[in-house]
VOTOR-738450 format. One line per 10 residues: number of its first residue (from 0); for each residue x, y negated, z of N, C-alpha, C. Coordinates in steps of 0.001 Angstrom, whole numbers, m for minus. Each point is the difference from the previous one (the first is absolute). Layout:
<sites>
NUM	X,Y,Z,X,Y,Z,X,Y,Z ~ ... $
</sites>
This chain:
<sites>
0	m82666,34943,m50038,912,m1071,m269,396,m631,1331 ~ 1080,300,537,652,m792,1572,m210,m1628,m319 ~ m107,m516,697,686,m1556,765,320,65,919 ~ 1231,m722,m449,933,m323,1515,239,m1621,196 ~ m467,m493,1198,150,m996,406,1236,m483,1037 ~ 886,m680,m930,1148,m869,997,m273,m858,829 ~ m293,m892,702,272,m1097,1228,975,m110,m5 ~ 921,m1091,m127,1086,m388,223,m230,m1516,198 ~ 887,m380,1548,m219,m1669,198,837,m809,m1299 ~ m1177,m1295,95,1022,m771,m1723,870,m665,469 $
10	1154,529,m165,1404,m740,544,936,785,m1308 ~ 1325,m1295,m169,650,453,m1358,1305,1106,357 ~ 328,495,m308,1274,735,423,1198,m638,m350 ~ 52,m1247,m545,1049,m1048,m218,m125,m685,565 ~ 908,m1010,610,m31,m1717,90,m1064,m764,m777 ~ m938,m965,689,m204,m569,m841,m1379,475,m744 ~ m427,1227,m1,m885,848,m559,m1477,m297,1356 ~ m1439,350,m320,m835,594,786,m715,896,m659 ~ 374,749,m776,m992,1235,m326,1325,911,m880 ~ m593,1168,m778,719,776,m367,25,m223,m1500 $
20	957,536,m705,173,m151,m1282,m639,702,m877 ~ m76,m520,m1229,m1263,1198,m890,1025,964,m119 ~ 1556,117,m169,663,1787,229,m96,242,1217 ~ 413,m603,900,m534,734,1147,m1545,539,244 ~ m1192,m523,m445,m1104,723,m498,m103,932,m602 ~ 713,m274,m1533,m400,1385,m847,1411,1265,1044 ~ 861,m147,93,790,751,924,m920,1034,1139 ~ m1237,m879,652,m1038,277,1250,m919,1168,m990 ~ m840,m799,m1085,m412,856,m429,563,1261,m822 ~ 1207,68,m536,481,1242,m455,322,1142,832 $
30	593,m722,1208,468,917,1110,m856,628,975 ~ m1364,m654,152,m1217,507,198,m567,1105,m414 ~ m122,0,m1762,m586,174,m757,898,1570,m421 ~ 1143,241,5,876,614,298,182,1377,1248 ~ m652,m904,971,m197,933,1316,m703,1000,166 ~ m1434,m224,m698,m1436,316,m491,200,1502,m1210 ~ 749,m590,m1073,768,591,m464,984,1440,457 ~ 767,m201,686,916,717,760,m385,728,540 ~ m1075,m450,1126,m536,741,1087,m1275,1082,m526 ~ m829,m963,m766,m1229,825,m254,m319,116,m1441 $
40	776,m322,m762,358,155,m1474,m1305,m907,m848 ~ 19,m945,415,m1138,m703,m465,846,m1243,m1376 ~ m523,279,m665,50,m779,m1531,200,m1815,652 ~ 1298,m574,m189,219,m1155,182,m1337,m752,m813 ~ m503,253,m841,m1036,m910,m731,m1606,457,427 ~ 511,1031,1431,m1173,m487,252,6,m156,1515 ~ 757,m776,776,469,m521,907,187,m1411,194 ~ m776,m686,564,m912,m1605,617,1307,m725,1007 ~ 666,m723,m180,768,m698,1371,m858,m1095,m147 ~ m46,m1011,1050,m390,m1084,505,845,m438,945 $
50	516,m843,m79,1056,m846,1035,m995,m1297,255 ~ m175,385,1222,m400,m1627,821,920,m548,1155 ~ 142,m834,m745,1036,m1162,925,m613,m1171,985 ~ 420,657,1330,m416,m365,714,539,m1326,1227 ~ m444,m1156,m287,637,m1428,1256,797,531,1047 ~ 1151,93,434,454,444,1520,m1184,m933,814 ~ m632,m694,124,m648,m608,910,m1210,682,463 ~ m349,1097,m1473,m1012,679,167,424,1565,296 ~ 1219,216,361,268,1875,373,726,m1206,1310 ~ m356,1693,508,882,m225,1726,145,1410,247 $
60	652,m129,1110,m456,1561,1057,1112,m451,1167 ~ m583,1079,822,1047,m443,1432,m980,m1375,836 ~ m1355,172,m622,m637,m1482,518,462,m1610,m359 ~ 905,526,m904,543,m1426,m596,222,m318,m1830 ~ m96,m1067,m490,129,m83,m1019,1313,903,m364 ~ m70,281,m1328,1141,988,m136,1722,m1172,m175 ~ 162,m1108,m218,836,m811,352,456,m123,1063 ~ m715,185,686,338,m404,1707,m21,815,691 ~ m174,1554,m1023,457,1048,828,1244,533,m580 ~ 110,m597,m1353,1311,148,m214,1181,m737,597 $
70	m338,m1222,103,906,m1045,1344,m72,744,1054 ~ m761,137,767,m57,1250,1221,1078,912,m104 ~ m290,1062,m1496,945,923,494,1414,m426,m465 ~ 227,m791,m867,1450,m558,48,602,m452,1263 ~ m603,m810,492,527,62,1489,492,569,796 ~ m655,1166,m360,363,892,1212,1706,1024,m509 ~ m291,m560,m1520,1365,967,m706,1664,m1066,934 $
</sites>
């Protein structure tokens, strides 16, 4: 039985939003769940997603919070 684990920082993809929507969830897990499917022919019902949503304060990379490395690289656009 696979699990697949998402990470995704909790920020909304709208205005106004900070996390993701329950379709945009079930969307994560179908299309996941789907892949598993596709690739290695594994039975959607017996295929695990987990989405953890994660603080931008708590992902970074580039040595910087991931905000302020996104300000960073806008800058430079």
């Amino acid at each position: 039985m696979p699990m697949i684990t998402v990470q995704l920082t909790r920020e909304g993809t709208t205005p106004g939003t900070d996390r993701l929507t329950a379709e945009e969830k079930a969307a994560i897990h179908m299309g996941m769940s789907k892949v598993l499917l596709d690739v290695l022919g594994k039975p959607l019902d017996w295929t695990w997603v987990v989405i953890e949503e994660v603080d931008p304060d708590n992902w970074g990379w580039g040595g910087l919070p991931a905000l302020e490395y996104r300000a960073k690289m806008a800058g430079k656009g």
